[in-house]
N, C-alpha and C positions, 0 to 999 in steps of 0.2 A: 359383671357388676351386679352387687343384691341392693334391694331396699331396705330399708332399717324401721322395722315398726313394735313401738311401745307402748303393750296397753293396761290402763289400771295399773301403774306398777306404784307398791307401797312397797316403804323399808323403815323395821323398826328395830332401834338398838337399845339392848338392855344392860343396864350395868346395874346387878342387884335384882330389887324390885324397882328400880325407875327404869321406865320405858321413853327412848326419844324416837319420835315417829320425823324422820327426816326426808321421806317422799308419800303424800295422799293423792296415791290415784293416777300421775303424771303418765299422759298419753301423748304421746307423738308421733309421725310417720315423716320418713325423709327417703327422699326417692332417691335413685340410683344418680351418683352426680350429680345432687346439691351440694351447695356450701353454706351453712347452718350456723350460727352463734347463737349460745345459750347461755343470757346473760341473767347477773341478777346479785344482789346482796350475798356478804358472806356470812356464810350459814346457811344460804338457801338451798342448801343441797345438791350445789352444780356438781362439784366432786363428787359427793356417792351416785348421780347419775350417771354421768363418766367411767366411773368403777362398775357399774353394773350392763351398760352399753359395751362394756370391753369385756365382758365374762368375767372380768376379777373376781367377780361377786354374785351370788345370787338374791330375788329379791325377797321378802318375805311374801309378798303376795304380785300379780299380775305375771304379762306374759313378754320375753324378747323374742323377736324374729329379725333372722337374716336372710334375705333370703326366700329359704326352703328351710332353714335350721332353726329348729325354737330352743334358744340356750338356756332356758328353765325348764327344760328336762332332760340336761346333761350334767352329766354327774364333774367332779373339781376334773376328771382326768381326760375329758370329752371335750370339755371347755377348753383347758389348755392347750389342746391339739386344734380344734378349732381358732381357737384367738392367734396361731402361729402362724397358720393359713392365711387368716381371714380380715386380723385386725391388725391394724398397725397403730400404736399410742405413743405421745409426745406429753412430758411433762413436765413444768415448769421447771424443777431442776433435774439437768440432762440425762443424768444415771449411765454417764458414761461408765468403761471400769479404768481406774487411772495408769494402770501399768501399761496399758495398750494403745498405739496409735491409732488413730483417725481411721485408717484403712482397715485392721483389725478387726476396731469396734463394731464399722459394719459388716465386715466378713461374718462376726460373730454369729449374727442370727442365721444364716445363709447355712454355717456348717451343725451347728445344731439343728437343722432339718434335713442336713445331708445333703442338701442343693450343689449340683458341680459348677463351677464357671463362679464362684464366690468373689474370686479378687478382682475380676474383670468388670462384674457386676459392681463391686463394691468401689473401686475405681469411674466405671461411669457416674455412678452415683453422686461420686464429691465432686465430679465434676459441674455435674448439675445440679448442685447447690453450693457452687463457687467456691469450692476450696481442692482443687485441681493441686496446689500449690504447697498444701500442706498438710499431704496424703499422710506422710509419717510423722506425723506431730502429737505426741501425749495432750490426754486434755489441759494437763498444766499449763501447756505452752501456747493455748490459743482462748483468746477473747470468750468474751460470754457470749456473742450473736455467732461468734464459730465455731462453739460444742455445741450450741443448738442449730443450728444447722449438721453437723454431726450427727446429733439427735434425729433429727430429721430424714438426715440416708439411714441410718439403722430402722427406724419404724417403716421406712420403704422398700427394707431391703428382699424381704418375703413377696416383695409384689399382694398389698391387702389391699382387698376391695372397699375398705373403711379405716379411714385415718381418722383418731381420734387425739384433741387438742386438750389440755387443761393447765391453764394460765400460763401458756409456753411463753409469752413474753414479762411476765410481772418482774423479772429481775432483770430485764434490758433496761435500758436509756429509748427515749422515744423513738431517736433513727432507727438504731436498731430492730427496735421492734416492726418499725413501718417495713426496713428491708425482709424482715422473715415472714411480716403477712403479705408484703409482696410476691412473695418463695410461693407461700402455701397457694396462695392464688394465683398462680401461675400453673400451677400442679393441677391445681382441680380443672384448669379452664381446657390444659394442655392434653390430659389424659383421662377428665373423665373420674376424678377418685374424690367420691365420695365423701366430705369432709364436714366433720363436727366440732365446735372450736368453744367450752367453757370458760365462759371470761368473766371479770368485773371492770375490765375497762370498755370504756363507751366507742374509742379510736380500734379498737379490735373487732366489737362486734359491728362496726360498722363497715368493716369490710369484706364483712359475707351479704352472702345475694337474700340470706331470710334473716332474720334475727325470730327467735321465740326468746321469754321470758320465763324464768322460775321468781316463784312467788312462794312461799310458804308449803316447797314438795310439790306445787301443782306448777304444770307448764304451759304456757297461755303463746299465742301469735302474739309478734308486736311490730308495730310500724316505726319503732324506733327506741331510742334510750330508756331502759326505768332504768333505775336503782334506788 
């Protein structure tokens, strides 16, 4: 398992001559095996944090480390080989591909890295996020808290030392939700995996062990709810 440390990182979008400056400065460190929520108003930048924590993205200015790997100075092709390894991301809506069952979908990333033992893997996996039962099931056919748990064996299926969250429950219903961050936290407590969770709800980030705050790009410690 690596650590996750963010320093100084600015990101500014240009459309034209307007510039929107969407992260000043935002530093963080998250040690191997915490469980993290990074809460805060929308606009505040939690998704391009997230995008740039995952390599989607690089920043305009500061530095990411994983590790031993500083992913601002890997090129788009370095990154994406890295993030298949390394990171595993969950996103509000699941990004299943709809033609494919449940078992499939997480084979999916397994064979694109050429991993053997895929169906077996992919198989334990829905077992361990409760859906043992409805291995061959298109995402049409199963609930919204059942593609994202879906969701959820696919970003595990690489075995990543960094799972990364962004509003994976804003389209559940509350049980719902309270069942997948019960999932997620049972994962990090169980195995040890490293988990980052961008929310705007208060009930999500209160179920990781830190809570930090974004604020206007910048990221602050919190002992509890802003928005």
């Amino acid at each position: 398992m690596s650590d996750l440390y963010l320093s100084e990182l600015y990101k500014i979008f240009k459309d034209g001559e307007i510039e929107t400056v969407a992260l000043r400065g935002a530093t963080l460190s998250v040690r191997s095996g915490e469980f993290v929520a990074i809460s805060g108003r929308s606009g505040a930048g939690k998704t391009t944090l997230l995008n740039l924590m995952g390599g989607l993205a690089n920043p305009s200015a500061g530095k990411i480390v994983i590790g031993e790997a500083d992913l601002t100075r890997m090129d788009e092709t370095e990154r994406a080989a890295f993030r298949r390894r390394t990171i595993g991301i969950i996103y509000q809506a699941d990004n299943l591909i709809p033609f494919l069952t449940a078992l499939e979908n997480v084979m999916l990333p397994m064979e694109l890295a050429s991993k053997k033992g895929a169906a077996e893997r992919a198989r334990q996996l829905l077992n361990e996020v409760g859906l043992s039962e409805r291995i061959n099931h298109k995402p049409a056919m199963l609930s919204g808290g059942e593609r994202q748990r879906v969701a959820i064996a696919v970003a595990l299926a690489n075995r990543p030392e960094l799972l990364l969250a962004d509003e994976l429950t804003g389209e559940l219903d509350s049980a719902t939700a309270a069942s997948i961050m019960d999932l997620l936290a049972g994962l990090n407590a169980e195995y040890g995996l490293t988990l980052v969770v961008v929310t705007h709800n208060k009930s999500v980030a209160a179920c990781a062990r830190r809570q930090v705050r974004i604020d206007d790009g910048r990221l602050y410690e919190s002992e509890g709810w802003h928005a």
